[in-house]
C-alpha positions, 0 to 999 in steps of 0.5 A, a space after each residue: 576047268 570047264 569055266 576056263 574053257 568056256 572063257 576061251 571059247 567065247 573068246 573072253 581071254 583074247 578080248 581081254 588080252 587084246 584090250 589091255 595091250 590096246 589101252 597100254 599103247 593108247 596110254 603111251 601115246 596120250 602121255 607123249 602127245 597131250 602135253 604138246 597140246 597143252 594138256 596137263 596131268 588131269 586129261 592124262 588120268 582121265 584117259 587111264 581111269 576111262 580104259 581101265 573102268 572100260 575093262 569090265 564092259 568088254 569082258 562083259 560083252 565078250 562074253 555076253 555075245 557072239 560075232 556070226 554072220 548075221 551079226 551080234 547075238 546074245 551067246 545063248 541063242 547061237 547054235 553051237 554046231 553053226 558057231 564060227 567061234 574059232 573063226 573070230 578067235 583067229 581074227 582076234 589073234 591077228 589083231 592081237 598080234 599087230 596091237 602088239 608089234 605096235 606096242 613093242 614097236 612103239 616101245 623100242 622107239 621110246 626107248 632107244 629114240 624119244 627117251 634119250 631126246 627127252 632125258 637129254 632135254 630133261 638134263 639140260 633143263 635141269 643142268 641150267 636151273 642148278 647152274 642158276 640156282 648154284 648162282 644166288 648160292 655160289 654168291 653167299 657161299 663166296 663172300 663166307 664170313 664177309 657178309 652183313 646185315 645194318 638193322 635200323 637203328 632204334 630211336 632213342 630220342 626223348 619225344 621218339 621223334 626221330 625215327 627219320 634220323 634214326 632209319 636214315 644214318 643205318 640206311 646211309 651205313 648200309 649204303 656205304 658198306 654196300 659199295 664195297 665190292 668185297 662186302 655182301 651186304 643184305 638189302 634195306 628192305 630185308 634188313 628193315 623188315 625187323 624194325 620194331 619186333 623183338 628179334 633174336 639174332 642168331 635166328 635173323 642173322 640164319 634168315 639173312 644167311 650172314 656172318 655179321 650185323 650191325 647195329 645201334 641207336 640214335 638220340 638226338 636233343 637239339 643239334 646234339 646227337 648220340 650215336 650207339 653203334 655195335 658190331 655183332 658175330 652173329 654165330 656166337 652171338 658174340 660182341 666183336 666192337 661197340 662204341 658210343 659218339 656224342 657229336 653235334 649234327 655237323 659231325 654226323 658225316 665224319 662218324 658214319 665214315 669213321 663207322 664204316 671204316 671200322 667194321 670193314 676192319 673188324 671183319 678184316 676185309 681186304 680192299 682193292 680201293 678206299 672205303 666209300 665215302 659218304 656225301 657231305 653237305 650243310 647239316 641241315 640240308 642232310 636232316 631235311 634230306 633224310 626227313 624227305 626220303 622217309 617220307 617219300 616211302 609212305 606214298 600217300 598223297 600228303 607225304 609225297 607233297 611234303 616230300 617234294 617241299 623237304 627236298 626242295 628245302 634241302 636242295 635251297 640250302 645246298 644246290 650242288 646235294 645230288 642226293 636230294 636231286 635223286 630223291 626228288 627225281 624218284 618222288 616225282 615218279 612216285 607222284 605220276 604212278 600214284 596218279 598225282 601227276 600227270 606222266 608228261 609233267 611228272 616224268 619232264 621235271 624227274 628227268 629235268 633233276 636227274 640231268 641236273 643231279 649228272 651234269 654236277 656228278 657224271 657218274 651217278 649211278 641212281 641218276 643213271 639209272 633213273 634215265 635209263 628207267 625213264 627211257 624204258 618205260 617213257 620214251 619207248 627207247 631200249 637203246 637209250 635205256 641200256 646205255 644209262 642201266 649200262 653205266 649205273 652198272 659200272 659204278 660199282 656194286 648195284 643197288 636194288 633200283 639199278 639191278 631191277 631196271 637192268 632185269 627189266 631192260 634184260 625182258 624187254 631184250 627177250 634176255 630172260 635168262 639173265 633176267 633170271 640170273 639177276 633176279 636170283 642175284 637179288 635174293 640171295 642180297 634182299 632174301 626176305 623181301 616180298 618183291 624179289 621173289 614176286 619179281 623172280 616169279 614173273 621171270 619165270 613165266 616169262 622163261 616158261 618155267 610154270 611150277 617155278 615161277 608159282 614156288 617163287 609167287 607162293 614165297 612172295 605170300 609167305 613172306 606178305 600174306 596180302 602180297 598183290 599179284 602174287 596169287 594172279 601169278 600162282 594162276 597164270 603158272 597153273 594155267 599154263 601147266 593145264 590146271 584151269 580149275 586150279 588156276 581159277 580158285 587161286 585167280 579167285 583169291 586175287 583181292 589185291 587187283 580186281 584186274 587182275 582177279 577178273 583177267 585171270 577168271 576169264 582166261 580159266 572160264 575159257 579154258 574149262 569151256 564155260 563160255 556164258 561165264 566167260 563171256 559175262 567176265 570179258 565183258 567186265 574186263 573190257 568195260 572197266 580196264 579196255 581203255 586203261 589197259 587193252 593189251 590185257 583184253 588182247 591177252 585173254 582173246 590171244 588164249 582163246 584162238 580170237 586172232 582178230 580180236 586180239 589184234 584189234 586190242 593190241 592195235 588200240 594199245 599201240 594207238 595209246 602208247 600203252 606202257 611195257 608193249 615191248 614186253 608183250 612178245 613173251 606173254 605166254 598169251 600170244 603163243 597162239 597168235 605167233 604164226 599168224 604175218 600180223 604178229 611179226 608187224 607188231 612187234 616191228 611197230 613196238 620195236 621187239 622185232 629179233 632184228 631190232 633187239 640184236 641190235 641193242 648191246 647191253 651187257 651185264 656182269 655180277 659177282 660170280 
């Protein structure tokens, strides 16, 4: 007892007391006004650990000293019948007293006013997220057994020389089956990604999230082809139709029609139109057009050529096969992204064929399309772009192409919740593909949604371990949500673009305040990617509060037409920047003014 005493008469309990509820409010207040100034969790439990270690020192000092009127003195040395003690503890007990009405007060407004507002916005959050989630999920679950996946076909031919033809026919039966609205088919890539393992299907069809699949061989000797085809219950495992043609190249349209005819009958789908019909052309115009587009893919430099020479062969033989002029369209693309030819002719003979292939088909909706996407990221002209996206879209069930020009036309109209929707549209039909969960990662940050858009970008590395721009993604999302440490290791992982890994080190040296490696790394960025790419010199200056020199790197982007400027006003880089008169001037040069994108219709409607 004579301990406690003592505690109390040098005040140890009081300080103590007065302390904890000091460091409480101090806790409420940190964890309500760090985040707005884009302080993560770490700075929060930093503050904690500092108060709580701070604990010992003050009770320590409390009782190690005594407050008098010449100021501190060790206890010992105080004069017991001169101690103003009792004075001091009465003071304490004021102080105590307004630290905790503070506290209590601080406490009812949480409460009763902050927290409401907070779980209000918290629910609304989470209601829209559902609501999209429930979108990809309501999609599968509409459908129910109505869905299905074309594996490629295996190359049966003697010389295993016709894997073209093979991957080409399951790509054409998919494409058909595809343009049936009652239908859920899975995309190519996802479908394809299982070309050549040893598969079972009762797992790919889980993976797939469908009730059926279809698929088959191809051996063709000469003009003679033998096609195998089987229609498989995936949940049972169980054959519902196979059947064998023996047929001559001539035939090849007639049986894929007659193919998908039958497996819309089997999975006893009830059509609001006819089944799709495949394209007829010469035979030989149908191989080379097939040869071309396998070799299309490839995209290195001799196969891109020899591309272009197929789909010119094909197009000799039947001038009319708009087919052939898609594909040579989106070849010449492909040369001018793969630095093979210069954008001003690349992009003049794609649109020349893409007018050509219209002008026999008005409603080709890859061709459409394709001007929409030239439009997008050539012309710099959103209206003329969501016109064509518009129209590809009224064909009839999009394809991947369509819907990713229409998601990038919905982010440059700062519409980035449908951007979302439509991003989730295209994995639940492509959900094994890298790329729709990379792309779903990038609307994400575009939405602000840090922790998702990372989730997204580490699905992308699970499915492609090497996956570029995935682990720049996972960065950025760290970034933004206050982990500069754990930004920087995964921008360190990013081998795949050296831009990217460079950029993304700047940005998390300036955020960890280590400014001589930052500024070595800026310098790096500027001299290697500054003419290439000044926008992302511009970003890094935005992060760091630089305003002029952010302007200036965007003003030299403008100056060069750099491609997706009408995008660069929700790079979460530029928050900083947004208040400052220059920013409203830029986005008016770019064309992303809120006047001018209210001014651009384009609607959008999926499957619900």
């Amino acid at each position: 007892m004579s301990f406690l005493a003592e505690l109390k008469r040098r005040n140890v309990l009081r300080v103590a007391a007065a302390y904890v509820v000091a460091a409480w409010l101090i806790i409420q207040v940190v964890e309500t006004i760090f985040p707005a100034f884009g302080f993560g969790d770490g700075a929060i439990r930093v503050v904690v650990i500092v108060l709580a270690i701070g604990l010992l020192p003050v009770v320590v000092f409390a009782w190690a000293f005594e407050l008098t009127p010449e100021g501190l003195k060790r206890d010992k040395d105080v004069d017991r019948s001169r101690s103003i003690a009792h004075t001091t503890a009465k003071r304490l007990d004021r102080i105590f007293m307004v630290v905790l009405a503070l506290a209590l007060g601080y406490f009812a407004l949480d409460k009763f006013v902050l927290s409401p507002e907070r779980q209000a916005d918290e629910l609304a959050t989470a209601t829209q997220e559902a609501r999209q989630a429930g979108r990809a999920e309501a999609l599968v679950e509409s459908y129910g057994d109505k869905s299905i996946a074309v594996l490629p076909f295996a190359d049966m031919s003697i010389d295993r020389d016709q894997e073209y033809m093979s991957d080409g026919i399951a790509e054409e039966l998919l494409n058909l089956l595809a343009a049936i609205p009652e239908l859920r088919v899975i995309s190519r890539s996802s479908a394809f990604s299982y070309k050549g393992k040893d598969i079972n299907l009762i797992d790919v069809a889980r993976e797939l999230n469908v009730g059926y699949i279809l698929e088959g061989s191809v051996r063709k000797a000469g003009q003679r082809l033998r096609i195998t085809a089987q229609l498989i219950d995936a949940r049972s495992d169980t054959h519902v139709w196979s059947d064998t043609f023996d047929l001559t190249l001539d035939d090849i349209f007639a049986i894929q029609d007659e193919i998908a005819a039958t497996v819309v009958d089997q999975l006893k789908v009830t059509l609001l139109g006819t089944t799709p019909k495949i394209e007829e052309t010469d035979a030989q115009a149908y191989a080379l057009y097939l040869q071309g587009r396998h070799l299309s893919r490839q995209l290195s430099k001799e196969s891109l050529a020899e591309a272009t020479l197929l789909f010119e062969q094909a197009l000799a033989i039947d001038p009319a096969y708009t087919a052939a002029m898609d594909g040579l369209a989106s070849n010449y693309n492909n040369q001018v992204s793969n630095g093979l030819l210069p954008p001003a002719e690349g992009f003049a003979l794609s649109r020349e064929m893409t007018q050509r292939a219209l002008a026999l088909d008005p409603n080709n909706a890859n061709a459409h399309a394709q001007l929409g996407w030239l439009a997008m990221y050539y012309d710099n002209d959103p209206a003329a772009a969501a016109r064509h996206i518009e129209r590809a879209l009224d064909q009839g069930p999009p394809n991947r192409g369509i819907i990713g020009s229409a998601a990038a036309l919905l982010v440059g109209l700062g519409r980035v919740e449908e951007a979302l929707a439509l991003g989730k549209y295209m994995v639940a039909r492509d959900p094994i593909n890298p790329t729709s969960h990379f792309n779903l990662g990038l609307y994400y940050l575009y939405a602000g949604q840090w922790e998702a858009a990372a989730n997204a970008a580490r699905t992308a590395l699970r499915l492609s371990p090497d996956y570029i721009g995935a682990h720049y993604v996972i960065g950025e999302a760290l970034l933004f949500a206050g982990e500069p440490q754990a930004a920087l290791e995964q921008f360190a992982l990013e081998r795949g673009d050296d831009e990217y890994r460079v950029k993304g080190t700047a940005l998390a040296l300036q955020a960890l305040g280590r400014q001589a490696q930052f500024e070595q790394t800026m310098e790096e960025l500027i001299q290697r990617w500054g003419d290439k790419w000044p926008s992302e010199v511009a970003h890094v200056y935005a992060m760091s509060g630089d305003a002029d020199a952010a302007f200036a790197w965007l003003d030299k982007a403008v100056a060069q037409n750099e491609d997706g400027l009408d995008h660069q006003f929700l790079a979460p880089f530029f928050v900083n920047l947004h208040d400052d008169p220059r920013w409203a001037v830029f986005l008016q040069r770019v064309g992303s003014s809120p006047e001018q994108l209210a001014a651009i219709e384009f609607k959008v409607t999926l499957p619900e």
